[in-house]
mmCIF file of the C-alpha atoms, coordinates in Angstrom:
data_MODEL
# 
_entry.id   MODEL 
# 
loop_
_atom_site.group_PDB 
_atom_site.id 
_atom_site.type_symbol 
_atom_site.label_atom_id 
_atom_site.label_alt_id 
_atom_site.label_comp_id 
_atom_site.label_asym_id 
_atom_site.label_entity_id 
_atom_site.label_seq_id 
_atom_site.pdbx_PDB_ins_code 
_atom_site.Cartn_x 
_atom_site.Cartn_y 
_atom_site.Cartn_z 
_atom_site.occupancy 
_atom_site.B_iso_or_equiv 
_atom_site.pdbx_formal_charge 
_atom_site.auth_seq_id 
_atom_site.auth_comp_id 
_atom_site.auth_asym_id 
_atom_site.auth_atom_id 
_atom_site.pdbx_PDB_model_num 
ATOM 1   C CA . UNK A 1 1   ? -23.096 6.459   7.609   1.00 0.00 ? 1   UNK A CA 1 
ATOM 2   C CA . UNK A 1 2   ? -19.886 5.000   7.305   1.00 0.00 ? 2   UNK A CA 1 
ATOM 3   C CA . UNK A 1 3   ? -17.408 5.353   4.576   1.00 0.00 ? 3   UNK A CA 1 
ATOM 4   C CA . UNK A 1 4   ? -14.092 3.298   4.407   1.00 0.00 ? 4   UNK A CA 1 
ATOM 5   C CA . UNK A 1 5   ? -11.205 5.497   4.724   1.00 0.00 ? 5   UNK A CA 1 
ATOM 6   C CA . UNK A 1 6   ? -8.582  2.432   3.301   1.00 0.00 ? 6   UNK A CA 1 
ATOM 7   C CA . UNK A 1 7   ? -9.262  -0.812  1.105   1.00 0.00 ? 7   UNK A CA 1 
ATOM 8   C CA . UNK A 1 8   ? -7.325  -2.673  3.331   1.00 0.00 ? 8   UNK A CA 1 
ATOM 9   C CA . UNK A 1 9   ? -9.517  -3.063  5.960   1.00 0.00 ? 9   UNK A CA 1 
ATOM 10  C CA . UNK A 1 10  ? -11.566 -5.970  3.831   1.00 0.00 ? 10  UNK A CA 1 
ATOM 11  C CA . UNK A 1 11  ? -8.567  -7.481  2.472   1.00 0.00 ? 11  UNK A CA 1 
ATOM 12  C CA . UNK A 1 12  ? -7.306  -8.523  6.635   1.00 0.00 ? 12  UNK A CA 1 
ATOM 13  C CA . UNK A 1 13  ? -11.062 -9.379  7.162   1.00 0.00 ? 13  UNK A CA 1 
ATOM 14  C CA . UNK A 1 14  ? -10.842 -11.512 4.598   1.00 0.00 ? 14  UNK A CA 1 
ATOM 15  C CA . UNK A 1 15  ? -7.121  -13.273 5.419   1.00 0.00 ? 15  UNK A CA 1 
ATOM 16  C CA . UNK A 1 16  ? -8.628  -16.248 7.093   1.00 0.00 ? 16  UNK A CA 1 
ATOM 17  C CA . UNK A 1 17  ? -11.058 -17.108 4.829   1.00 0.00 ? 17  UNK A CA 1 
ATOM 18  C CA . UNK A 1 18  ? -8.509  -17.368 1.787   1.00 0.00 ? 18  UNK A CA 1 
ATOM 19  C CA . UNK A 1 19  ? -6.256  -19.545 4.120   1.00 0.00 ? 19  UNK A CA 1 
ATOM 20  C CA . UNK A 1 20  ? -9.045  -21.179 4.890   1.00 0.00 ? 20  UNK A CA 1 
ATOM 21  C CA . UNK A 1 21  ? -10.191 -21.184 1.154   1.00 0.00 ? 21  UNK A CA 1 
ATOM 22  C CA . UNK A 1 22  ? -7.135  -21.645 -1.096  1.00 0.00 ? 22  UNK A CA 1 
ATOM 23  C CA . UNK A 1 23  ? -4.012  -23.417 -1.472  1.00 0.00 ? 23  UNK A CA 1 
ATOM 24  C CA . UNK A 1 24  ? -1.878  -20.438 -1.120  1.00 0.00 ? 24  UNK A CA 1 
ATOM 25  C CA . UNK A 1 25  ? 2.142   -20.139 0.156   1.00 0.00 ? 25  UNK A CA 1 
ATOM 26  C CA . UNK A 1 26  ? 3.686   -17.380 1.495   1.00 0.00 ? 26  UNK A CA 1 
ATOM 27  C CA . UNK A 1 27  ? 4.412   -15.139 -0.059  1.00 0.00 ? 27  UNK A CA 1 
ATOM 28  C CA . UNK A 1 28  ? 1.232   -14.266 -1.666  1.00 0.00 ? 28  UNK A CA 1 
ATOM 29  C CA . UNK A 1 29  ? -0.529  -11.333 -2.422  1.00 0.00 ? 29  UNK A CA 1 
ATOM 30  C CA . UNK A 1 30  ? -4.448  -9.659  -2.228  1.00 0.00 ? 30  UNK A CA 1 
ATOM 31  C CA . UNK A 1 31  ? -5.247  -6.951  -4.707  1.00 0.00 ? 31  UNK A CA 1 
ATOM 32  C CA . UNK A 1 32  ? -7.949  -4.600  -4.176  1.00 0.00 ? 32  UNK A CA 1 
ATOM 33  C CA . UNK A 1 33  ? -9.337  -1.646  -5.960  1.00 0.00 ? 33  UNK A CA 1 
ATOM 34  C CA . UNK A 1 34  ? -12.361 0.485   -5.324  1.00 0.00 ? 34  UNK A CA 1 
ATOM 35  C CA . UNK A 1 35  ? -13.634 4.110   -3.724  1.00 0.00 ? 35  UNK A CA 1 
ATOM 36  C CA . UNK A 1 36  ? -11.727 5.272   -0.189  1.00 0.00 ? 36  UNK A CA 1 
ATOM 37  C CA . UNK A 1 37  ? -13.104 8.624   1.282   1.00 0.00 ? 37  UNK A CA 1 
ATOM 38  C CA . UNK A 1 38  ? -11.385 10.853  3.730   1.00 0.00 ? 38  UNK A CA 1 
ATOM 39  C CA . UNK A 1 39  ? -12.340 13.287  5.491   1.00 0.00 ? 39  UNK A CA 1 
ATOM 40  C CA . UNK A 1 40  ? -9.039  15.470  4.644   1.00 0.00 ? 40  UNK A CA 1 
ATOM 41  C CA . UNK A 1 41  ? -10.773 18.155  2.292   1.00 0.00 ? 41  UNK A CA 1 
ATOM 42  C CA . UNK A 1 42  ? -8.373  20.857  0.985   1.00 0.00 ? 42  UNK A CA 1 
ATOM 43  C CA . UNK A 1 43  ? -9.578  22.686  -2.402  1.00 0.00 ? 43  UNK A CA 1 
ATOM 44  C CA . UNK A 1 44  ? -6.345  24.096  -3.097  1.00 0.00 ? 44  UNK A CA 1 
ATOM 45  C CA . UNK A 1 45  ? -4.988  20.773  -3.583  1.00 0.00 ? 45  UNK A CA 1 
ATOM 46  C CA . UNK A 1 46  ? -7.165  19.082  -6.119  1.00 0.00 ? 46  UNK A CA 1 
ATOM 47  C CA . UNK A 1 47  ? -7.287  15.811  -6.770  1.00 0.00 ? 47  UNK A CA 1 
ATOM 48  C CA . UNK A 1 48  ? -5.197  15.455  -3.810  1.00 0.00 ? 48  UNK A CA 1 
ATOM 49  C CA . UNK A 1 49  ? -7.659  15.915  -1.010  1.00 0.00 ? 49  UNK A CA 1 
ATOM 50  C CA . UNK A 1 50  ? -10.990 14.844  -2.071  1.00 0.00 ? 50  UNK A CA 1 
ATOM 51  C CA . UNK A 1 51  ? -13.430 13.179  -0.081  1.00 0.00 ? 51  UNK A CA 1 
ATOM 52  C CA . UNK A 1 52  ? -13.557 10.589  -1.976  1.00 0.00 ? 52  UNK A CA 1 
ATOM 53  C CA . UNK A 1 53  ? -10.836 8.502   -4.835  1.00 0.00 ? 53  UNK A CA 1 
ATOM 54  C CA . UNK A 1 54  ? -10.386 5.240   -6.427  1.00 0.00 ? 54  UNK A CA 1 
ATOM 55  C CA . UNK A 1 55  ? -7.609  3.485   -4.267  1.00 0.00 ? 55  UNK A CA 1 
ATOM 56  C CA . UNK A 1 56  ? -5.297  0.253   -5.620  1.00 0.00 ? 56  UNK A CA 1 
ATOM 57  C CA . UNK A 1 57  ? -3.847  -1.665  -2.871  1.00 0.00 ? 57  UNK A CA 1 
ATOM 58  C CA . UNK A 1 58  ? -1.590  -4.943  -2.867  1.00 0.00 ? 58  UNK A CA 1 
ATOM 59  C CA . UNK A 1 59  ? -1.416  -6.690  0.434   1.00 0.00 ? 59  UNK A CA 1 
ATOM 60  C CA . UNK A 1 60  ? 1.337   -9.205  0.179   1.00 0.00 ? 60  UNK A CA 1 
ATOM 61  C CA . UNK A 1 61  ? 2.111   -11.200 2.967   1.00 0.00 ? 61  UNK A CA 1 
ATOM 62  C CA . UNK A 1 62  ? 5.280   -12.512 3.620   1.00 0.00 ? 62  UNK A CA 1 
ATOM 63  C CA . UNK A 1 63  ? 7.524   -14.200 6.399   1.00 0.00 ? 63  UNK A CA 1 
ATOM 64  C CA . UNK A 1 64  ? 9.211   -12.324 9.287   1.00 0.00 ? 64  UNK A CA 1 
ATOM 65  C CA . UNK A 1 65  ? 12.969  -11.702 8.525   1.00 0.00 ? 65  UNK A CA 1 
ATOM 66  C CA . UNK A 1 66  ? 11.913  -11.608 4.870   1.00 0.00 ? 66  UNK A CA 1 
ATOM 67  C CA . UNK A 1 67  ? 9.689   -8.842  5.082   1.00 0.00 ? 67  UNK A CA 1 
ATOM 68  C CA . UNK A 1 68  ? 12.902  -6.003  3.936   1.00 0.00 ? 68  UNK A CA 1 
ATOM 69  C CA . UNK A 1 69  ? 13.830  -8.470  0.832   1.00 0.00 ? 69  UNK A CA 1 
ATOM 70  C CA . UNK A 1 70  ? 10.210  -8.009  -0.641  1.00 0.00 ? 70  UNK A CA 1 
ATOM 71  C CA . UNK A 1 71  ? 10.030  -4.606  0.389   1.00 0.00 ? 71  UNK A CA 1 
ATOM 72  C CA . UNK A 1 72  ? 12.861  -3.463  -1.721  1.00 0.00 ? 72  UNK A CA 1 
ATOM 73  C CA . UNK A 1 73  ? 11.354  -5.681  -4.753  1.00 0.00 ? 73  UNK A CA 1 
ATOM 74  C CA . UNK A 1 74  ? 8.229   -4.515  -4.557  1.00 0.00 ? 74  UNK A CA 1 
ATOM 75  C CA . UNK A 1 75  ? 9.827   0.043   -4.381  1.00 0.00 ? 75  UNK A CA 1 
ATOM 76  C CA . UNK A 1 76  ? 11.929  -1.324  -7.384  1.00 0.00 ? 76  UNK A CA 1 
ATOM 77  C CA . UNK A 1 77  ? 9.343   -3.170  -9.367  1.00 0.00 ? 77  UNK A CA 1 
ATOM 78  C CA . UNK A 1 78  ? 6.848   -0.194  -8.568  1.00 0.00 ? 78  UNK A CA 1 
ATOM 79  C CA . UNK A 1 79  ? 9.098   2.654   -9.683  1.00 0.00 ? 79  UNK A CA 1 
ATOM 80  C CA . UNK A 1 80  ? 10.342  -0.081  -12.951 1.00 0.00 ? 80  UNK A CA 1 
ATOM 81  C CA . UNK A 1 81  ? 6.641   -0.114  -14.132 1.00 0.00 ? 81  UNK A CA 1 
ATOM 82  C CA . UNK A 1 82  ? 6.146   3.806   -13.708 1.00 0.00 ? 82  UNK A CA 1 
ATOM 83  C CA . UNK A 1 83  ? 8.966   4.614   -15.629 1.00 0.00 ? 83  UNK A CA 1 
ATOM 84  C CA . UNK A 1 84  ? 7.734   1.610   -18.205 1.00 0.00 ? 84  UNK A CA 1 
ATOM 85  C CA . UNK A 1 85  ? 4.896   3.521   -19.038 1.00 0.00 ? 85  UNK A CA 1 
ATOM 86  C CA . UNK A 1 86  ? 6.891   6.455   -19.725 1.00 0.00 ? 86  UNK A CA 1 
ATOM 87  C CA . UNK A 1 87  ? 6.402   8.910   -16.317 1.00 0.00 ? 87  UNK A CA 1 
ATOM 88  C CA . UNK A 1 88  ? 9.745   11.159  -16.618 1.00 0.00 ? 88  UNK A CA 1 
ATOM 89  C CA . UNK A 1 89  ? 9.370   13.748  -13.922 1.00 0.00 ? 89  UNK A CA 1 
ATOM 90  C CA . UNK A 1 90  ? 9.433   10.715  -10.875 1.00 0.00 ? 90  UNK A CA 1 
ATOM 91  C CA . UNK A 1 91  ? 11.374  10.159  -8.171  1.00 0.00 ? 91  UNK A CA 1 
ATOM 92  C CA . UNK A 1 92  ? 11.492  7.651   -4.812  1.00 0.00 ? 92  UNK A CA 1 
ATOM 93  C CA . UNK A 1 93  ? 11.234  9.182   -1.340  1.00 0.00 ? 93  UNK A CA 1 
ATOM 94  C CA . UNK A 1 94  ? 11.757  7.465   1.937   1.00 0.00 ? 94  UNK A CA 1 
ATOM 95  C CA . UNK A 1 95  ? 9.421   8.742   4.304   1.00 0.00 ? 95  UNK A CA 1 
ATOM 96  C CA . UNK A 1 96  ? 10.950  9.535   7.901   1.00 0.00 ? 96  UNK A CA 1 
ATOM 97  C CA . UNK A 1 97  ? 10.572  8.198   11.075  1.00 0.00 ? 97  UNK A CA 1 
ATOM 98  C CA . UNK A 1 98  ? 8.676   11.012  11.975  1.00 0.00 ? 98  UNK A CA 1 
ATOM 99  C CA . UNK A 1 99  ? 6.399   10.933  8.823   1.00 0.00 ? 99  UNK A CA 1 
ATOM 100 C CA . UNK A 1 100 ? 5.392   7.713   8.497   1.00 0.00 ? 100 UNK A CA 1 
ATOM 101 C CA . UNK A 1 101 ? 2.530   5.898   10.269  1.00 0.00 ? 101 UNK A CA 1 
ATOM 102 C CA . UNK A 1 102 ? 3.220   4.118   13.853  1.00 0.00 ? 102 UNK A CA 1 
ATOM 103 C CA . UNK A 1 103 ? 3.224   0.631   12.492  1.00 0.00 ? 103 UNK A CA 1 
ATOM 104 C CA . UNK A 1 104 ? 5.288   0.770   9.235   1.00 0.00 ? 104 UNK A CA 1 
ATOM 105 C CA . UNK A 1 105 ? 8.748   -0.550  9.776   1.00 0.00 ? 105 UNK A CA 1 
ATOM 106 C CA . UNK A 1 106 ? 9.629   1.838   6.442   1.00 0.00 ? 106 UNK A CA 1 
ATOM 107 C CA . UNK A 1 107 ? 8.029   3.562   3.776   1.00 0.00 ? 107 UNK A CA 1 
ATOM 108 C CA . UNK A 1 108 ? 8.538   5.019   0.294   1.00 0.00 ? 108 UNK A CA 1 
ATOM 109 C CA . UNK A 1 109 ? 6.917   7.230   -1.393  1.00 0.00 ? 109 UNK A CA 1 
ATOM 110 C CA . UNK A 1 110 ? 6.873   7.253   -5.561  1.00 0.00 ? 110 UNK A CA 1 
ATOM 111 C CA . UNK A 1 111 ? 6.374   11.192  -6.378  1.00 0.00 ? 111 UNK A CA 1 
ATOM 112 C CA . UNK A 1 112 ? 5.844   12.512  -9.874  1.00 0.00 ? 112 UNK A CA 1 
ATOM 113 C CA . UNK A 1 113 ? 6.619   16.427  -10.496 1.00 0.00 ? 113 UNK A CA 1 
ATOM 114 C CA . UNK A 1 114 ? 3.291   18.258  -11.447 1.00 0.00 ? 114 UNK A CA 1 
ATOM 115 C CA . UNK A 1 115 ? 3.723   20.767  -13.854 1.00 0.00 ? 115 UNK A CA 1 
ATOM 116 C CA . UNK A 1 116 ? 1.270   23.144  -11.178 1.00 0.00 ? 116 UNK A CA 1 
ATOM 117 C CA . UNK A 1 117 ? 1.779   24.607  -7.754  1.00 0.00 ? 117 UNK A CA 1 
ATOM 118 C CA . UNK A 1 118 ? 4.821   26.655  -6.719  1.00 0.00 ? 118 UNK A CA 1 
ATOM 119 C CA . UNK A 1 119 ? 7.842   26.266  -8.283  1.00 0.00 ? 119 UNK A CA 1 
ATOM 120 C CA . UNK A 1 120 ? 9.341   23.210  -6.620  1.00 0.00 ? 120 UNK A CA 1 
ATOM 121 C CA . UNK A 1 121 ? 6.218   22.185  -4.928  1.00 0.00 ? 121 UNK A CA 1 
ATOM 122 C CA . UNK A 1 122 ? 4.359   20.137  -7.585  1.00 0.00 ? 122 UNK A CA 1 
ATOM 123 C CA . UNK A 1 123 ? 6.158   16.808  -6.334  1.00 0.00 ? 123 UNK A CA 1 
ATOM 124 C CA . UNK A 1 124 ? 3.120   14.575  -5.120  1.00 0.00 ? 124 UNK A CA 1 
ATOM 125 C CA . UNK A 1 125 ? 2.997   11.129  -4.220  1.00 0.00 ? 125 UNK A CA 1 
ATOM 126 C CA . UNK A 1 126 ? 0.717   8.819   -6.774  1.00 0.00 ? 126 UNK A CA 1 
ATOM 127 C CA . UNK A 1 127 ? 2.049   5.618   -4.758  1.00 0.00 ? 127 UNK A CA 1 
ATOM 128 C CA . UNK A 1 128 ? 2.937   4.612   -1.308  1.00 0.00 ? 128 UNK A CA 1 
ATOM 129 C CA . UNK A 1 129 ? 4.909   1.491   -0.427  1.00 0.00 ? 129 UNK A CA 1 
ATOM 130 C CA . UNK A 1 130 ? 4.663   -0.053  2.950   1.00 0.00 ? 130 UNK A CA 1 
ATOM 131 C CA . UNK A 1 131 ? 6.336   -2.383  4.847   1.00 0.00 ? 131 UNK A CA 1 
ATOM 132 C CA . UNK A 1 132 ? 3.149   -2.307  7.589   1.00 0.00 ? 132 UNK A CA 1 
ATOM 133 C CA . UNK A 1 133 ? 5.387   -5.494  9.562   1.00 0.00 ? 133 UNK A CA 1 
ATOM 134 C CA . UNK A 1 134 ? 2.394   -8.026  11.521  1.00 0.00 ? 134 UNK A CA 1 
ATOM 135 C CA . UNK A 1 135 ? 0.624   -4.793  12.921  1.00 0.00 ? 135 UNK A CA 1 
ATOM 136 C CA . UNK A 1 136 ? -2.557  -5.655  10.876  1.00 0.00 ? 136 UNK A CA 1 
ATOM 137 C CA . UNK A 1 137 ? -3.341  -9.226  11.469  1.00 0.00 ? 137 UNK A CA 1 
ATOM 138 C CA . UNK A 1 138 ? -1.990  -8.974  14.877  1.00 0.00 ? 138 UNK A CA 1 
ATOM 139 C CA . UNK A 1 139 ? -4.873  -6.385  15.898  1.00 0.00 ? 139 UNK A CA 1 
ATOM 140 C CA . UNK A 1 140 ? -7.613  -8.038  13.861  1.00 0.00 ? 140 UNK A CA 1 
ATOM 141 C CA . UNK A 1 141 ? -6.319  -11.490 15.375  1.00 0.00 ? 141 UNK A CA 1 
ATOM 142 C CA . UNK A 1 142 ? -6.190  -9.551  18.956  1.00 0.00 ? 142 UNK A CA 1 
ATOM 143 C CA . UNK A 1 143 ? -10.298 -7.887  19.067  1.00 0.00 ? 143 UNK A CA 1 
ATOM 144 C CA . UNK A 1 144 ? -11.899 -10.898 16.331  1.00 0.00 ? 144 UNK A CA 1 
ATOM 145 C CA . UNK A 1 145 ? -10.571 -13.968 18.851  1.00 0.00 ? 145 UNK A CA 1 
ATOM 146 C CA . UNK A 1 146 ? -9.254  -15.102 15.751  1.00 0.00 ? 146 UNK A CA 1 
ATOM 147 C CA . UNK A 1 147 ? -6.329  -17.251 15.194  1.00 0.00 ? 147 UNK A CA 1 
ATOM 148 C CA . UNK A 1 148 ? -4.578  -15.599 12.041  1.00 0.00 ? 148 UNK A CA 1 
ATOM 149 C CA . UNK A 1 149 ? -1.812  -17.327 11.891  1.00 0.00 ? 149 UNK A CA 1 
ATOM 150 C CA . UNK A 1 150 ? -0.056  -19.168 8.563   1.00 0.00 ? 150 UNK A CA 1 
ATOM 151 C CA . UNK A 1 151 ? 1.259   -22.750 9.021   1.00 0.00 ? 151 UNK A CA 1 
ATOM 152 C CA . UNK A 1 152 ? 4.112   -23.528 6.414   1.00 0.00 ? 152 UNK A CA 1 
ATOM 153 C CA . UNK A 1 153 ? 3.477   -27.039 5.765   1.00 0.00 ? 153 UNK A CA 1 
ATOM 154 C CA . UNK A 1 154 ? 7.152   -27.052 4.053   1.00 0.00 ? 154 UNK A CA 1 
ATOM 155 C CA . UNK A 1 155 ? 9.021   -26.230 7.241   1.00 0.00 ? 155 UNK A CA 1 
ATOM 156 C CA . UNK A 1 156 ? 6.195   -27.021 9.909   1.00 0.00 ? 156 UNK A CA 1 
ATOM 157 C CA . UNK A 1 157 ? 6.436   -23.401 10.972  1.00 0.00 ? 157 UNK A CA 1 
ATOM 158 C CA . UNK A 1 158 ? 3.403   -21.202 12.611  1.00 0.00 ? 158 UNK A CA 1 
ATOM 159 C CA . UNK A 1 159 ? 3.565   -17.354 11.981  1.00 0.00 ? 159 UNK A CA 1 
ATOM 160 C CA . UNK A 1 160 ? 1.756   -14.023 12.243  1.00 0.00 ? 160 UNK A CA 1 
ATOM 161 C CA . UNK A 1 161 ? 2.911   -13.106 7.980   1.00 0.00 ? 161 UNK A CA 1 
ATOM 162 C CA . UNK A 1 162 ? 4.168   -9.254  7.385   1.00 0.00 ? 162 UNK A CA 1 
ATOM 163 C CA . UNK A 1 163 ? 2.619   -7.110  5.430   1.00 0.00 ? 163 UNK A CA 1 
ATOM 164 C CA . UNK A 1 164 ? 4.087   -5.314  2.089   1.00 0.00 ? 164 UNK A CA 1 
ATOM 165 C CA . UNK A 1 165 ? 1.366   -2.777  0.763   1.00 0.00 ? 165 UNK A CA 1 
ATOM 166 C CA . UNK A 1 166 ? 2.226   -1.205  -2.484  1.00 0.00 ? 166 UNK A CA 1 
ATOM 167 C CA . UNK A 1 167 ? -1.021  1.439   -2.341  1.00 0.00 ? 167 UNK A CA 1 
ATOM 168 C CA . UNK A 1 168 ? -1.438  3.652   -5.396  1.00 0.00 ? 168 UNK A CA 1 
ATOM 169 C CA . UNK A 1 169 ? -3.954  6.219   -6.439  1.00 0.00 ? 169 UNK A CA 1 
ATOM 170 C CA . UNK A 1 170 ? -5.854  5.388   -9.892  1.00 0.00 ? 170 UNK A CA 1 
ATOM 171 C CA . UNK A 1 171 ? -6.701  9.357   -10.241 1.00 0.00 ? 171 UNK A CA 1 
ATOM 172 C CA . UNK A 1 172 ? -3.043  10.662  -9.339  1.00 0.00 ? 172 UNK A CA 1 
ATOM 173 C CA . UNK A 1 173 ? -1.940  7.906   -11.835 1.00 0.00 ? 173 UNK A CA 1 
ATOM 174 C CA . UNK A 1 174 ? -3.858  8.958   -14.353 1.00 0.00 ? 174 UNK A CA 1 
ATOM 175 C CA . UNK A 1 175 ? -3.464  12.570  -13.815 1.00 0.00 ? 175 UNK A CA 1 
ATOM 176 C CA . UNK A 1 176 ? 0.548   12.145  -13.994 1.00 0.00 ? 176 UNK A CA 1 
ATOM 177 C CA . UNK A 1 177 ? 0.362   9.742   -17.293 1.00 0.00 ? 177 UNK A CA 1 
ATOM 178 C CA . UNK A 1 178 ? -2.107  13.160  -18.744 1.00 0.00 ? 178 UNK A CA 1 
ATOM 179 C CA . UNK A 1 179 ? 0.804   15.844  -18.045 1.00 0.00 ? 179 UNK A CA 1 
ATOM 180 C CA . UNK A 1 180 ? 3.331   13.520  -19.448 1.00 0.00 ? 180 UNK A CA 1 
ATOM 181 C CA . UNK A 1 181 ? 1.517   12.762  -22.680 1.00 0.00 ? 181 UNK A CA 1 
# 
């Protein structure tokens, strides 16, 4: 059997045909929602590590060299609507070098303060922001034969887009929005 471990994964599948498809510019976005499952099971953590949890992700794709600009609109806009519906205990965390996956260029991490755990310890992420760079459709473009590349008709430009992914989960979300109520 095989489970998806990300939502993303049909959203770049899919990048060609909505080029192909719709009149879209860049920047643009592709929402997704719907059941990942890991394989990352730790009781002691919750809803934290489950095997399976309802995943929200935002692909927006972008132009190189503008890929930083609409990753710092997208942490602020994120964090904006958190505190908009009334989340106190949050906080924005830029995930090292070290921490974050091989392809993002940067990532942030939107942490609310669980009133559980060790004292200190209840910060958990409920969102992840990404700045994933061309690593996606550059790999599906490399093993589909694929050419998944945008054409700006405006400045006669061919590109591989970046990749912003604002990726949130619907259960930490609601979770945090509980203890704050």
């Amino acid at each position: 059997a095989y489970l998806r471990p990300e939502t993303a994964g049909g959203i770049f599948l899919n990048f060609k045909n909505i080029l192909d498809t719709s009149r879209v510019k860049i920047p643009f976005g592709i929402a997704q929602i719907g059941k990942a499952f890991r394989n990352e099971i730790n009781p002691k953590d919750f809803i934290f590590r489950t095997r399976e949890f309802e995943q929200m992700e935002l692909e927006y794709f972008v132009k190189p060299g503008e890929d930083e600009k609409y990753f710092q609109e997208w942490v602020d806009a994120r964090f904006a609507w958190y505190e908009s519906i009334g989340l106190k205990n949050i906080k924005k965390r830029e995930q090292s070098k070290q921490e974050r996956a091989h392809y993002s260029k940067a990532t942030v991490d939107i942490e609310y303060e669980f009133p559980f755990g060790l004292p200190g310890q209840g910060s958990k992420e409920i969102e992840g922001i990404a700045n994933r760079g061309d690593f996606d459709l550059q790999a599906h473009q490399k093993y589909s034969g694929q050419d998944l590349s945008y054409f700006d008709p405006e400045t006669k430009e061919k590109f591989i887009p970046y990749v912003i992914e604002p990726s949130a989960g619907a259960d930490r979300i609601a979770l945090a929005v509980l203890c704050d109520a």
